[in-house]
VMD Tcl script that draws the C-alpha trace (Angstrom):
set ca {
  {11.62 -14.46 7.70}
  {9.88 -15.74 4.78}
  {10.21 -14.36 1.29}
  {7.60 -13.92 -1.51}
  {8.62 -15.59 -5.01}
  {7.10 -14.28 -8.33}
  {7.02 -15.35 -11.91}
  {7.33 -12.52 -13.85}
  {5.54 -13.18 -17.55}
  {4.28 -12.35 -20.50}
  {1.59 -11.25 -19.16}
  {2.94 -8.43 -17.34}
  {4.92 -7.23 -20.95}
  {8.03 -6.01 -18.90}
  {10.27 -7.76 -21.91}
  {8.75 -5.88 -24.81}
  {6.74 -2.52 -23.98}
  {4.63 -1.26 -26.84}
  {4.36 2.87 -25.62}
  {6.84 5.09 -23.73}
  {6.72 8.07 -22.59}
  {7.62 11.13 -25.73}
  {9.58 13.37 -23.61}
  {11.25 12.85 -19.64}
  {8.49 13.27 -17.11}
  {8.35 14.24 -13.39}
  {5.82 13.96 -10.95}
  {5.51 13.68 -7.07}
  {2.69 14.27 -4.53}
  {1.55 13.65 -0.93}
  {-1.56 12.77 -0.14}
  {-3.99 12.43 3.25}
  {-5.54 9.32 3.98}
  {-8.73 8.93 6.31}
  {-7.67 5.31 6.88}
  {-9.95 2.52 9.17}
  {-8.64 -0.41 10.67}
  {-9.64 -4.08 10.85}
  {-8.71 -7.64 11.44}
  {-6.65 -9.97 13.73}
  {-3.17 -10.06 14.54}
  {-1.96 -13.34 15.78}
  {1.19 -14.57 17.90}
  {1.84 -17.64 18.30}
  {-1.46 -19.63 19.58}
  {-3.01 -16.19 20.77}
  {-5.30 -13.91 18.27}
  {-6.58 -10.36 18.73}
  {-9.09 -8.20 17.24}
  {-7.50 -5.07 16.74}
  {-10.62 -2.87 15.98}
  {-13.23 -4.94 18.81}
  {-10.86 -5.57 21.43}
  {-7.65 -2.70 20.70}
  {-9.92 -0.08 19.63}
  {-7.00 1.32 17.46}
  {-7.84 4.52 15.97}
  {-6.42 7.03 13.22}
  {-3.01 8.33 14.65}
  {-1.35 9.23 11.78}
  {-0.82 8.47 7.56}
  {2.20 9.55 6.02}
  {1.93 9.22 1.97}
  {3.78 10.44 -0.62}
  {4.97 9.64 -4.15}
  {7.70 10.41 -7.14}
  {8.13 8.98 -10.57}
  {10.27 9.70 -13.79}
  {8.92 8.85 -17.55}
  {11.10 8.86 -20.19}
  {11.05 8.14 -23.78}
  {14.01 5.27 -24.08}
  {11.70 2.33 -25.25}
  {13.73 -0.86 -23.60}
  {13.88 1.02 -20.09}
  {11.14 0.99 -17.91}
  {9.60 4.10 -16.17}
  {10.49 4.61 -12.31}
  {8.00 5.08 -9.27}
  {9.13 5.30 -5.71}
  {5.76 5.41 -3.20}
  {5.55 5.55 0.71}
  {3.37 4.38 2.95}
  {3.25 4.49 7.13}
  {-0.03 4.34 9.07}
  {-0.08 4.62 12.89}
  {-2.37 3.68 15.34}
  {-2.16 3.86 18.55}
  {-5.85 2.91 21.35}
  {-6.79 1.69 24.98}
  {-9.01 -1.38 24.53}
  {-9.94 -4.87 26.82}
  {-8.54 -8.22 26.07}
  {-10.99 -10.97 25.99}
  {-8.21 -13.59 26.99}
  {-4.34 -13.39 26.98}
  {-2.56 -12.52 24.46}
  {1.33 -13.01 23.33}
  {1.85 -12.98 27.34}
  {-0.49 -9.95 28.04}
  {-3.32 -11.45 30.96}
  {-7.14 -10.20 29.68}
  {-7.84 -7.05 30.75}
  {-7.56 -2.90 29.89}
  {-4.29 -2.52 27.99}
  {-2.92 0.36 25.73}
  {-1.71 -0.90 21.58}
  {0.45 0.71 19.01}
  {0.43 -0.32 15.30}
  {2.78 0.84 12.76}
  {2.84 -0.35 9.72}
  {5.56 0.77 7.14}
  {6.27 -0.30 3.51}
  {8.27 1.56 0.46}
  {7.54 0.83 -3.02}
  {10.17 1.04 -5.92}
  {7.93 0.14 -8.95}
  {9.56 -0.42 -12.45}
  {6.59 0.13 -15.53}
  {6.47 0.33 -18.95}
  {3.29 2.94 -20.52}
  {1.72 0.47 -22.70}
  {-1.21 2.79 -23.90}
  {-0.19 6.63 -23.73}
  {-3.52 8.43 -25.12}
  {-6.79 9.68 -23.95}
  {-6.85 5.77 -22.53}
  {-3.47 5.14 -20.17}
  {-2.60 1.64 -19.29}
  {1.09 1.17 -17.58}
  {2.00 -2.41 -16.58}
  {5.05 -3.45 -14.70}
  {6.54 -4.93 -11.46}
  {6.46 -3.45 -7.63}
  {8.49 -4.57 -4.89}
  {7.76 -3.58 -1.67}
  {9.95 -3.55 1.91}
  {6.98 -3.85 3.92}
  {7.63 -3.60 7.33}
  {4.33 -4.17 10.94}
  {4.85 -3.89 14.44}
  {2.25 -4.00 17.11}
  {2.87 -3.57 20.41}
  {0.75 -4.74 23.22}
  {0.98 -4.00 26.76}
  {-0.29 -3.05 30.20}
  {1.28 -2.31 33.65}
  {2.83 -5.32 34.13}
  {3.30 -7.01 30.97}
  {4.29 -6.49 27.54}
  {3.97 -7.87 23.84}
  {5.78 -7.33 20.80}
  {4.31 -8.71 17.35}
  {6.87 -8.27 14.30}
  {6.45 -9.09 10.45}
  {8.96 -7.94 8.08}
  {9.65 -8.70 4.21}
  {10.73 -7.77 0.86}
  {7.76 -8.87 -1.80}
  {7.77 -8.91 -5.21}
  {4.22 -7.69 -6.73}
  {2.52 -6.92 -10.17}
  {1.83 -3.64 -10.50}
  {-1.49 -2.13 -13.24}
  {-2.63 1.18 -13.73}
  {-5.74 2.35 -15.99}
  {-6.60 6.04 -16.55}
  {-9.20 7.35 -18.97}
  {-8.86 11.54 -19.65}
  {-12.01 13.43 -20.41}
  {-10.51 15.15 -23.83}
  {-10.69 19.19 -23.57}
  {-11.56 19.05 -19.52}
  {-8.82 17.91 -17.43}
  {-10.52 15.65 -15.75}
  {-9.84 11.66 -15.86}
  {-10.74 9.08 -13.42}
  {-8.46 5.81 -12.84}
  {-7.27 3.33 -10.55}
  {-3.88 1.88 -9.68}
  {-3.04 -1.23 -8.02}
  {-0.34 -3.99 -6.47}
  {-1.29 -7.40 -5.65}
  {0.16 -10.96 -4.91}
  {-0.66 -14.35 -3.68}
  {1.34 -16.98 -2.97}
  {1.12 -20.07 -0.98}
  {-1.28 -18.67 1.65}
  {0.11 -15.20 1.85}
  {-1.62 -12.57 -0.05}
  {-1.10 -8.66 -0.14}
  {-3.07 -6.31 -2.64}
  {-3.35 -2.67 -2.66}
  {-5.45 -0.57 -4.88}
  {-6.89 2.66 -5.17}
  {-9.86 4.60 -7.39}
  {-9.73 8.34 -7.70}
  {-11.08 11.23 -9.74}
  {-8.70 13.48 -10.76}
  {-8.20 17.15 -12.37}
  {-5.65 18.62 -13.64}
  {-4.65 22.58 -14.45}
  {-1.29 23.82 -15.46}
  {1.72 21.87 -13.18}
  {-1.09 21.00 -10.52}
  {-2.65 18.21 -9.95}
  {-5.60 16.79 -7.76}
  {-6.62 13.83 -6.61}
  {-9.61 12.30 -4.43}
  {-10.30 8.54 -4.08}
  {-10.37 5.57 -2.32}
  {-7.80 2.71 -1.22}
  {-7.55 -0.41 0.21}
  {-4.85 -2.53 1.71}
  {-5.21 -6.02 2.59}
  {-1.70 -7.61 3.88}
  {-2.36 -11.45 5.14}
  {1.14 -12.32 5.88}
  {2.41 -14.77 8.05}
  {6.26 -14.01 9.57}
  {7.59 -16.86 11.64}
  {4.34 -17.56 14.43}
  {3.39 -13.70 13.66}
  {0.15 -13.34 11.26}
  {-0.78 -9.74 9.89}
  {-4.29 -10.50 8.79}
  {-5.60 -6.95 8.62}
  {-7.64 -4.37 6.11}
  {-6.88 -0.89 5.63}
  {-9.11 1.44 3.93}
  {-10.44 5.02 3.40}
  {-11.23 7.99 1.01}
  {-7.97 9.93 0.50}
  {-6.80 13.49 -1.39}
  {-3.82 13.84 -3.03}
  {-1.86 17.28 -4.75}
  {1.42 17.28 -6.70}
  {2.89 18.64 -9.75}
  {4.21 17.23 -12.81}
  {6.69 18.47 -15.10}
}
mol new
graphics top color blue
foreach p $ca { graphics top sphere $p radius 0.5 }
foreach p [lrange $ca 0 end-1] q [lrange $ca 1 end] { graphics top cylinder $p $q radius 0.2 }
display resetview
């Protein structure tokens, strides 16, 4: 198993945060994601498409979030995110794969990671900006198989990555729109995730509807993740 490496700097401003939060702040919320699939998985000398030839589709999303603000300036904020999507489809192999001869076969893709991201609010107004550092246990599987034979393709890894989020609030409305994001590349690997949304707010409620995107390309041993996940998503929680 490889691991990620990354140089935290000034850029970031983890060592000197201008803003924090005025009060302790609490927030969580799960969310629905209508996720597609695409990409290659690779084993070895063997490749598959796992949209063409798997024909994976939508068999489950399991989001949800939690984060704490609070107003001690040299301590960062706290987020804690998760993230599974499942797919499971009966496709045709072009040629063998991982020791599976071409044919029909059945596929199962999970793919797992939990975020614990430390952040500092560096703008705290009617213009939000929070900057800090993510790192992620990100955990894919995808199994392969037919009557006879079967394949197993693992990657697993803990990976440090920057972490950004931008909101603007429409004063007097409750309204905002934003995006949020976690991205890192590094001798050949990459992973970024990112999200746009529109959100409202009334009372302790609050709604979200968007967009994300993950992109892992992450090589494990002979394994290779090179896959995209994306879709619109909703979102409700409460803050405090």
């Amino acid at each position: 198993m490889r691991r990620f490496t990354l140089a935290v700097g000034s850029s970031l401003i983890l060592a000197a945060p201008l803003v924090q939060a005025d009060v302790i702040g609490l927030g969580a919320s799960v969310n629905y994601w209508d996720s597609d699939l695409s990409g290659d998985v690779t084993s070895g000398s063997s490749s598959v498409d796992v949209n063409d030839e798997l024909r994976l589709e939508d068999d489950g999303n399991a989001n949800a979030s939690i984060y704490i603000e609070h107003p001690v300036p040299l301590l960062p904020n706290v987020r804690l995110a998760y993230t599974q999507v499942q797919q499971s489809g009966s496709g045709t192999l072009s040629g063998s794969y991982d020791g599976v001869s071409a044919g029909n076969v059945r596929a199962d893709l999970d793919l797992e990671q939990l975020d614990l991201t430390l952040y500092y609010e560096v703008l705290d107004n009617w213009v939000n900006l929070d900057l800090g550092l993510t790192v992620r246990d990100f955990s894919g599987e995808l199994r392969v198989h037919n009557a006879a034979q079967s394949s197993l393709t693992e990657a697993d890894a803990v990976i440090p990555m920057g972490y950004i989020e931008a909101r603007f609030d429409l004063p007097l409305t409750g309204a905002a729109v934003g995006a949020q994001g976690n991205f890192i590349s590094f001798d050949g690997d990459s992973l970024r995730d990112f999200n746009v949304y529109g959100q409202y707010s009334i009372s302790l409620l609050q709604l979200r509807a968007g967009y994300r995107q993950i992109a892992v390309d992450y090589k494990d041993g002979s394994d290779v993740f090179d896959v995209e996940i994306d879709g619109p998503f909703i979102s409700a929680g409460v803050t405090f």
